[in-house]
C-alpha positions as protocol buffer text, in pm:
chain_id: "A"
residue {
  index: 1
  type: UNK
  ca { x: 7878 y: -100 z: -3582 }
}
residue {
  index: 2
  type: UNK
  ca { x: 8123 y: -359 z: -3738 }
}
residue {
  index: 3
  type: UNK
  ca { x: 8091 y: -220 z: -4122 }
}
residue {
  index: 4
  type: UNK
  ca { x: 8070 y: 147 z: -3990 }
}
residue {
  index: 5
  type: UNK
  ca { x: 8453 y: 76 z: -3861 }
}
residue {
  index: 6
  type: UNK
  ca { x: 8594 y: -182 z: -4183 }
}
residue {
  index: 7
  type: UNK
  ca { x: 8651 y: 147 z: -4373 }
}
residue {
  index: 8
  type: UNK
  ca { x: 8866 y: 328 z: -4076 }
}
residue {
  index: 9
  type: UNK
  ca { x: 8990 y: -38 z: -4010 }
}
residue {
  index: 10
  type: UNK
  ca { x: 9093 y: -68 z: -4380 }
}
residue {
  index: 11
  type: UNK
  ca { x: 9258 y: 255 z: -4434 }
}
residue {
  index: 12
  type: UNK
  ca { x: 9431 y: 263 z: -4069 }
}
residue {
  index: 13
  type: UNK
  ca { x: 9641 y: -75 z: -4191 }
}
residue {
  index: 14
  type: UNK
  ca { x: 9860 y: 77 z: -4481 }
}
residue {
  index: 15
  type: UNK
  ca { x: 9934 y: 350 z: -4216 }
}
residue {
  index: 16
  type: UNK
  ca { x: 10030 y: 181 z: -3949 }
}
residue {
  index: 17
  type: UNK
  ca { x: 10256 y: -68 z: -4164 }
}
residue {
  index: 18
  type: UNK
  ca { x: 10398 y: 285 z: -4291 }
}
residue {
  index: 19
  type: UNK
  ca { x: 10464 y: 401 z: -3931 }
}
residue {
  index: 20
  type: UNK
  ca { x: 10598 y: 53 z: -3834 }
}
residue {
  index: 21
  type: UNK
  ca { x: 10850 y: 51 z: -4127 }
}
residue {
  index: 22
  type: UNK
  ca { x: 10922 y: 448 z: -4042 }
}
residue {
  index: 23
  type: UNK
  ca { x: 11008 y: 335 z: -3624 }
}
residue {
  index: 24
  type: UNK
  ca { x: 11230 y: 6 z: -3694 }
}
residue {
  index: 25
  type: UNK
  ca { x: 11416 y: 214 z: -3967 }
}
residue {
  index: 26
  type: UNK
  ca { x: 11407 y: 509 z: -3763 }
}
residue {
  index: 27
  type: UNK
  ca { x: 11553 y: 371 z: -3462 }
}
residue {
  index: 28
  type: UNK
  ca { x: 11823 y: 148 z: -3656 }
}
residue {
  index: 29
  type: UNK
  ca { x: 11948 y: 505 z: -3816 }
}
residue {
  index: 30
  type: UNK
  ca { x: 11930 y: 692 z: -3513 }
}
residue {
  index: 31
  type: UNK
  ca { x: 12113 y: 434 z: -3332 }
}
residue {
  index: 32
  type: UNK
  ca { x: 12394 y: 426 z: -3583 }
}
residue {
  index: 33
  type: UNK
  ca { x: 12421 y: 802 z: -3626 }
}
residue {
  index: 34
  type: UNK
  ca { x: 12449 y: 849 z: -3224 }
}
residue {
  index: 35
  type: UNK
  ca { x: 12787 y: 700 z: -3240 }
}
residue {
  index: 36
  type: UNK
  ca { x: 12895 y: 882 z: -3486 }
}
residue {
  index: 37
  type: UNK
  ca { x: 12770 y: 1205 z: -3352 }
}
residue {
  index: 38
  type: UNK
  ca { x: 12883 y: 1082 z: -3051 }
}
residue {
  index: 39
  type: UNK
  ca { x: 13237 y: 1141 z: -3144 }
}
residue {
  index: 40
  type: UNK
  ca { x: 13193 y: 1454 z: -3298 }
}
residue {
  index: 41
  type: UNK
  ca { x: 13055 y: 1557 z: -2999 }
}
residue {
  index: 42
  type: UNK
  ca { x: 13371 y: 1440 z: -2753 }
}
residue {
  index: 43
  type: UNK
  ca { x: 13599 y: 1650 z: -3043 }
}
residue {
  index: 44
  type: UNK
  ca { x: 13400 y: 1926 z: -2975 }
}
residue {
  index: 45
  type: UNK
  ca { x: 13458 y: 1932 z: -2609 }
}
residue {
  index: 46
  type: UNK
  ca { x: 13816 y: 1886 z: -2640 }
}
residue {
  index: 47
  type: UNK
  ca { x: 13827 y: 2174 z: -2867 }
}
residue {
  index: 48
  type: UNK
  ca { x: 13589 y: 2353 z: -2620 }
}
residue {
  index: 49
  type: UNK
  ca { x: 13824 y: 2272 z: -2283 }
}
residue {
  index: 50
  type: UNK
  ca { x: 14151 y: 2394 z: -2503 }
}
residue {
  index: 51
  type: UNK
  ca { x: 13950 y: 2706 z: -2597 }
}
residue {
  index: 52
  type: UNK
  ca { x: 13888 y: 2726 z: -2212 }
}
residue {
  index: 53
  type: UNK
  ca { x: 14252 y: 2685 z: -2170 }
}
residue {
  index: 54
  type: UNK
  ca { x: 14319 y: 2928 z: -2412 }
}
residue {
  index: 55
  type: UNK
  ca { x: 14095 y: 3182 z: -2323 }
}
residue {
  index: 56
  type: UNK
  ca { x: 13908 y: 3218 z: -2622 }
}
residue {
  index: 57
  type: UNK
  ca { x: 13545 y: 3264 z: -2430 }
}
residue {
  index: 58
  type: UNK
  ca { x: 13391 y: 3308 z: -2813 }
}
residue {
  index: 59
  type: UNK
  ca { x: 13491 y: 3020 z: -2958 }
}
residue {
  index: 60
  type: UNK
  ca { x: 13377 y: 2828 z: -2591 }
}
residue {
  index: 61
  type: UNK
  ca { x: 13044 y: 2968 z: -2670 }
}
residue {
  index: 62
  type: UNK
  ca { x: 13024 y: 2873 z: -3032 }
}
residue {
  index: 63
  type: UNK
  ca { x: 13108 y: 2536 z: -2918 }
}
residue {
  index: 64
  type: UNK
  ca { x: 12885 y: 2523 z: -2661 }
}
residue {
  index: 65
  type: UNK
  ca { x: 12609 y: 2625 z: -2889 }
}
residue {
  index: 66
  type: UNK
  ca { x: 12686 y: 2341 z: -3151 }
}
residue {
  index: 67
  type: UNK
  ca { x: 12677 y: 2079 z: -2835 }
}
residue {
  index: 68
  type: UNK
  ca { x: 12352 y: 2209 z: -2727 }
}
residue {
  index: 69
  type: UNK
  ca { x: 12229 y: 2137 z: -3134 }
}
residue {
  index: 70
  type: UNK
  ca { x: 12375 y: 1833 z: -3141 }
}
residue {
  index: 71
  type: UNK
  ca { x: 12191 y: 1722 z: -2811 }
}
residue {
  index: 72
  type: UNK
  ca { x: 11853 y: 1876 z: -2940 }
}
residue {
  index: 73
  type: UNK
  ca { x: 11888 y: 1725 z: -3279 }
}
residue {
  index: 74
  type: UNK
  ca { x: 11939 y: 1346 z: -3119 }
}
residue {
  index: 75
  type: UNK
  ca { x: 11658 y: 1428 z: -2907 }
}
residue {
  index: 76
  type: UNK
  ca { x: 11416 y: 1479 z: -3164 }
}
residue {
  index: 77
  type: UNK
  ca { x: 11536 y: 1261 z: -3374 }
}
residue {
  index: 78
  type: UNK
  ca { x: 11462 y: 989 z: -3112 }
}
residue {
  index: 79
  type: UNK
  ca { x: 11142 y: 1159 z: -2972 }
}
residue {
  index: 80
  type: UNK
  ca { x: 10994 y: 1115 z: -3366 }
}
residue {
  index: 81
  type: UNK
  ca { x: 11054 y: 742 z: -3354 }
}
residue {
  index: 82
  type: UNK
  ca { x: 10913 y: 632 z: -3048 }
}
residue {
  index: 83
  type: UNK
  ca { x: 10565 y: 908 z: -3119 }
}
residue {
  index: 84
  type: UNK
  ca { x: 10613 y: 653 z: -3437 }
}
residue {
  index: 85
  type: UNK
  ca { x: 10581 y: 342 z: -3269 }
}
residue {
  index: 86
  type: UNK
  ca { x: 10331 y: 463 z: -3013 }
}
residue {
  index: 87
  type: UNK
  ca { x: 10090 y: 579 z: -3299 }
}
residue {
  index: 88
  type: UNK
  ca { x: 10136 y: 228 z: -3477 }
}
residue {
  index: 89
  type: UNK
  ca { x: 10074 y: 79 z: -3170 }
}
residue {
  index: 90
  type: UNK
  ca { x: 9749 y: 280 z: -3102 }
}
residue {
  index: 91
  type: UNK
  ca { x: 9689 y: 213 z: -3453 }
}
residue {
  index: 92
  type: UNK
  ca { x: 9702 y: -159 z: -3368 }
}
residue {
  index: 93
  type: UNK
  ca { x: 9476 y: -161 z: -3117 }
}
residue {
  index: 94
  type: UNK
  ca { x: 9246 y: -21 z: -3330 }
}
residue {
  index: 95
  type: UNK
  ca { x: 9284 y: -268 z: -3540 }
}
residue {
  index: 96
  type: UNK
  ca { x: 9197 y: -550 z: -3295 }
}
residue {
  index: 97
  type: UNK
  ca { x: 8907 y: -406 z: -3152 }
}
């Protein structure tokens, strides 16, 4: 049973080393990039609560619209990093056993 898994064994390192690499960088970029969409996101909702103030109900929903991107794109961004790490870490166990 042993030298029916050293194939799967042997082609299952390079991958998860590749999905290791992909999570730490991963989660360094998305890290830094949250503070600087972070920001853009707090000018957008100033420029949304003028256009409230205003009463420019368009432009409130165009902003709203790139806030709800913004969100969604952070959130994937972050969901693909930690499936990453969880399939290197399944991948690791694999490994062991």
């Amino acid at each position: 049973m042993r030298l029916l898994k050293l194939p799967l064994k042997l082609l299952a390192l390079p991958l998860m080393l590749a999905l290791y690499t992909l999570h730490i960088i991963g989660k360094l970029a998305s890290n830094l990039t949250a503070y600087v969409v972070g920001l853009f996101m707090l000018v957008i909702l100033a420029c949304g609560i003028y256009q409230v103030c205003v009463r420019d109900w368009l432009n409130v929903a165009i902003l709203l619209g790139l806030e709800a991107v913004c969100v969604a794109l952070q959130f994937s961004a972050m969901l693909l990093v930690e499936l990453a790490g969880e399939w290197a870490g399944s991948l690791g166990a694999f490994l062991h056993s």
